[in-house]
Steps between C-alpha positions, in 0.01 A plus 500: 500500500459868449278697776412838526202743326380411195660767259140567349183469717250227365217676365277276746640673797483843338147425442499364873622831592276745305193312637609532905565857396157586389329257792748761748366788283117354539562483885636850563198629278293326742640543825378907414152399471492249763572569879576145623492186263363134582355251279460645188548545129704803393468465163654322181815513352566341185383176495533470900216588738629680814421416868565588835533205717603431915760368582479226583182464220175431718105424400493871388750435245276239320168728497411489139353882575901584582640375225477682149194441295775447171638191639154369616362527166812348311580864366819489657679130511805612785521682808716699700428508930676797665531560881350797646852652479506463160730179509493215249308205691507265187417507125269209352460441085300246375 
């Protein structure tokens, strides 16, 4: 059994990668405008909406007025929940 890297990434995971650089991108942009994050929506990225979430997720989190109006409406189909640090919390496609 051979283990090791892969000697050419799978073009999922370079997509993978490409998308949590832009959502990183999206939050940086953001944390300029915004002095402290909660529950919100920062924005959409791709085909991902993009929210800010506690840790642990509470009530807040679940607020249809903090989550973006793209997934809501079916515009968007996944999202991605960030911390307020900017940290990955999970990633949900339908």
């Amino acid at each position: 059994m051979k283990s090791g890297n892969p000697s050419e990434t799978p073009e999922e995971v370079v997509e993978q990668q490409e998308l949590i650089r832009k959502v990183i991108e999206l939050y940086d942009e953001k944390k300029l405008e915004i002095e402290e994050f909660n529950s919100e929506c920062l924005g959409v990225v791709d085909d991902y909406a993009v929210d800010i979430v506690h840790v642990p997720r509470n009530n807040e989190d679940n607020l249809a007025e903090n989550q973006c109006e793209e997934f809501r409406s079916g515009e968007v189909q996944h999202f991605i929940e960030l911390d307020k640090e900017g940290e990955i919390v999970r990633i949900v496609w339908f």
